[in-house]
C-alpha positions as CSV (number, residue, x, y, z in Angstrom):
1,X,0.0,0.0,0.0
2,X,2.7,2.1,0.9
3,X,4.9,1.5,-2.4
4,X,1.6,2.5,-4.1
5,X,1.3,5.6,-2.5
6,X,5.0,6.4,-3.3
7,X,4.3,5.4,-7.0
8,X,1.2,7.4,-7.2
9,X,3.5,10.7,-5.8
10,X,6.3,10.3,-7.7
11,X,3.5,10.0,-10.9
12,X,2.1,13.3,-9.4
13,X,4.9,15.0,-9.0
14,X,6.6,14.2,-12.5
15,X,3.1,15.4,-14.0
16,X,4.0,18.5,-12.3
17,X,7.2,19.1,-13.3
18,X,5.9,18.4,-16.9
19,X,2.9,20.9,-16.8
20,X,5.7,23.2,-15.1
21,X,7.9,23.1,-18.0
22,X,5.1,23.5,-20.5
23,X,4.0,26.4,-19.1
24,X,7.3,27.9,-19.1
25,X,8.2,27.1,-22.7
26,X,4.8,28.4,-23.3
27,X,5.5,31.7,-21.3
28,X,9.0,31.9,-23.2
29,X,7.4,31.5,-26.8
30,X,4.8,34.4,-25.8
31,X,8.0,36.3,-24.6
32,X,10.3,35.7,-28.0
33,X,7.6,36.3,-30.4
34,X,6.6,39.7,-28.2
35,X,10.6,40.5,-28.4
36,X,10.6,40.0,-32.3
37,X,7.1,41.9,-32.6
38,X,8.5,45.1,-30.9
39,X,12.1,45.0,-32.7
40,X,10.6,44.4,-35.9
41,X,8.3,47.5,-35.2
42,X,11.1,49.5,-34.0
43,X,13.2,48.6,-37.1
44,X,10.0,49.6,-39.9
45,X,9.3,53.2,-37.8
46,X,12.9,54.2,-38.3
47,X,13.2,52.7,-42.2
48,X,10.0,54.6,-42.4
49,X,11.8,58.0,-40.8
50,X,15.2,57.1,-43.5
51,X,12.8,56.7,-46.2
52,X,10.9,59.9,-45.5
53,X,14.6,61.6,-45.2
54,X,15.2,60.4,-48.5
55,X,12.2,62.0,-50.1
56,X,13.2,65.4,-48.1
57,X,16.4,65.5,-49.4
58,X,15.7,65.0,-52.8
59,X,13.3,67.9,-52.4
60,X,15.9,69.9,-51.0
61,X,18.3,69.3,-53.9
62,X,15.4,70.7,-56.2
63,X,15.1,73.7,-53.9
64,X,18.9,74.5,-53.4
65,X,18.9,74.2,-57.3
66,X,17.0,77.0,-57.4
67,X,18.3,79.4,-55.0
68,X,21.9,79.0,-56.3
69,X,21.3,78.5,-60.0
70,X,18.6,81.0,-60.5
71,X,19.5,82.2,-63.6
72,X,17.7,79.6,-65.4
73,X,15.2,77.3,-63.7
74,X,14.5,75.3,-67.1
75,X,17.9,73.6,-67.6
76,X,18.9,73.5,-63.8
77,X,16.0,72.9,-61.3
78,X,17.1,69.0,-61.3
79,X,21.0,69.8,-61.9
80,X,22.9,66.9,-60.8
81,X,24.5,68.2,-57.4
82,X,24.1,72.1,-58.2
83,X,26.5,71.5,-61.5
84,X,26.6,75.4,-62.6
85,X,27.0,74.4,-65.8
86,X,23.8,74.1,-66.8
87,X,23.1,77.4,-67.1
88,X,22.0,78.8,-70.6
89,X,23.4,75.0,-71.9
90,X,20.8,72.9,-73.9
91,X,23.3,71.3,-75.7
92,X,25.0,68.7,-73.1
93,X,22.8,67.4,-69.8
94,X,23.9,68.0,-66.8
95,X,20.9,66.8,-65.2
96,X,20.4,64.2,-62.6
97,X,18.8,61.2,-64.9
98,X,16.7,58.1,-64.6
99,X,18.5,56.1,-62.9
100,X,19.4,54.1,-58.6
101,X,21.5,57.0,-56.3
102,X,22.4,57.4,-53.2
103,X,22.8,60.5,-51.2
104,X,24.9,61.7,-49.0
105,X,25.8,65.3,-47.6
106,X,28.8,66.8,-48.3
107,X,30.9,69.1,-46.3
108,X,29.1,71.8,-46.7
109,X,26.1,69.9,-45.1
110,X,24.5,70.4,-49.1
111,X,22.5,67.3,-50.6
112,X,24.1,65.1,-53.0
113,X,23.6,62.1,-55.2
114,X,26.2,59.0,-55.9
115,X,25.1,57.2,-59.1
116,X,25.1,54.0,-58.9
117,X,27.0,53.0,-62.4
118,X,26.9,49.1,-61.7
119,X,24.0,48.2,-59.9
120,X,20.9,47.6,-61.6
121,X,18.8,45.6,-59.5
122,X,17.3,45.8,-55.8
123,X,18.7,42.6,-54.2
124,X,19.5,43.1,-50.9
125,X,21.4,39.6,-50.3
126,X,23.9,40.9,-52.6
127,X,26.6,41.9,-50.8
128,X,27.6,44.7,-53.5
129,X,24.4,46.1,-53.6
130,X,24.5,46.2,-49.2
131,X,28.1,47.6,-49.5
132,X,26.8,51.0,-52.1
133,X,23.3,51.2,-50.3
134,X,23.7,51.0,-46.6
135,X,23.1,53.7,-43.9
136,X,23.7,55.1,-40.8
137,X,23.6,58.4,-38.5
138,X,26.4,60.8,-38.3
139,X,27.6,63.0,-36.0
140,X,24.7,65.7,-36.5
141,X,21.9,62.6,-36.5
142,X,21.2,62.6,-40.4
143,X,21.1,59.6,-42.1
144,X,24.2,59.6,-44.4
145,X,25.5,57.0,-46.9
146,X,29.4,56.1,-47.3
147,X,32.1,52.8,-47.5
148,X,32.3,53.0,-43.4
149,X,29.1,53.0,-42.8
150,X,28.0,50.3,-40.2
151,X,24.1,49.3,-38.9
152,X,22.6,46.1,-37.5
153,X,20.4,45.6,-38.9
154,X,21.8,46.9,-41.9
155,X,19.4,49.2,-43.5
156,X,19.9,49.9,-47.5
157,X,18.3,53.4,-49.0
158,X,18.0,54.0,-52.8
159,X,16.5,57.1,-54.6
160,X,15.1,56.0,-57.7
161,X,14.5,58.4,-60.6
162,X,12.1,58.6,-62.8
163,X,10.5,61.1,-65.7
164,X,7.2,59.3,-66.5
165,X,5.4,62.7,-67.7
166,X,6.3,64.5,-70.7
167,X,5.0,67.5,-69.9
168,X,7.2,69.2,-72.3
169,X,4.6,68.9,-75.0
170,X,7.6,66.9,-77.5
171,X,8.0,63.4,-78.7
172,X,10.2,61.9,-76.5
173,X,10.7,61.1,-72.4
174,X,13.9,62.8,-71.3
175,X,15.4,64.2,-68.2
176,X,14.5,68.2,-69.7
177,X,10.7,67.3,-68.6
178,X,9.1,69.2,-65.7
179,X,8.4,66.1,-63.6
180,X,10.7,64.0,-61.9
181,X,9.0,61.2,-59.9
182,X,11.5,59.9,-57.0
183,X,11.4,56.5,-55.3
184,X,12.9,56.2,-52.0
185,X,13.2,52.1,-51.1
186,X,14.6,51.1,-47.4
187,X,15.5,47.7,-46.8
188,X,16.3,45.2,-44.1
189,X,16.1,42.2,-42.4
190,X,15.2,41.8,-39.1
191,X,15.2,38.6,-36.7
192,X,11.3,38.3,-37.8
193,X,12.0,37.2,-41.2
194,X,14.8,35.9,-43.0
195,X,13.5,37.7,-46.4
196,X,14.4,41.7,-46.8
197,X,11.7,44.0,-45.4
198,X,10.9,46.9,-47.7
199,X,9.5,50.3,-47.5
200,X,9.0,52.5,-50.6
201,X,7.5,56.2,-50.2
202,X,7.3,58.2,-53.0
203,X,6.7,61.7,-54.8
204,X,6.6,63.8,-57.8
205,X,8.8,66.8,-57.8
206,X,7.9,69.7,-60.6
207,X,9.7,72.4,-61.8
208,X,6.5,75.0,-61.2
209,X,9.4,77.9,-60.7
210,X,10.2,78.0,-64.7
């Protein structure tokens, strides 16, 4: 009787251990998936705040353009970083064409754009494509884009130009046209996925000063 009632506790008390452990296993899923949930948030709010950067910038190039090469708003509202140029020239572009860039400020804290000569897809696994793309936060908290640049996770930002309008009233699509549509794609991975996450905002910038 008595080795039955040792049996029977050592049962019960295994049966506890075992409901124990579940519950903790089930407490530390809940935990892990609640610790990805709020990192991956975290991570798409501030690829969100790069991306928006991205469109600002490229709205301040068009601006700057215009304040410093005033002279003539047709050939140089979308100069290709404030190339003076430009001015009075319809012969030779100096315009900032369809194509991926990054940006970057220079030191004179101005706007610029690095085309990207080589790469001509968006693949993020691509080492290359990390190494020209990738992003961080200087000194004075703007996102910049250069070789030393260093971020886990590591956050890619292209522009992407476009000139999908000819409002130019002529027969052909070409960077001289009044409307320049800009893409600016973020990408990442995070520990919720294994695949890149992606955010694309974008806008149409006009010449309406010409």
């Amino acid at each position: 009787m008595k080795k039955n009632k040792k049996a029977t506790s050592i049962i019960e008390a295994i049966v506890m251990i075992l409901i124990l452990l579940i519950w903790i296993l089930w407490l530390f899923n809940i935990y892990t998936k609640s610790q990805k949930l709020s990192t991956s948030v975290k991570y798409k709010i501030q690829a969100i705040e790069i991306a928006r950067e991205g469109i600002e910038a490229m709205e301040n190039i068009r601006n700057t353009n215009w304040l410093i090469l005033w002279a003539d708003p047709k050939n140089c509202w979308n100069a290709l970083n404030y190339d003076n140029w430009c001015v009075w020239d319809t012969w030779t572009s100096h315009d900032i064409t369809s194509w991926l860039y990054k940006i970057y400020t220079d030191s004179n804290w101005r706007w610029k754009l690095n085309k990207s000569s080589w790469l001509t897809t968006k693949n993020y696994k691509d080492s290359n494509y990390r190494n020209f793309f990738r992003i961080n936060k200087d000194s004075n908290w703007l996102y910049t884009q250069s070789w030393w640049t260093a971020f886990k996770p590591t956050f890619t930002r292209e522009i992407d130009i476009n000139y999908n309008t000819d409002t130019n009233w002529d027969s052909s699509k070409n960077s001289n046209d009044e409307k320049m549509t800009v893409n600016s794609i973020v990408m990442w991975v995070d520990s919720s996925s294994t695949w890149a996450h992606i955010i694309d905002l974008s806008t149409d910038l006009t010449n309406w000063k010409k």
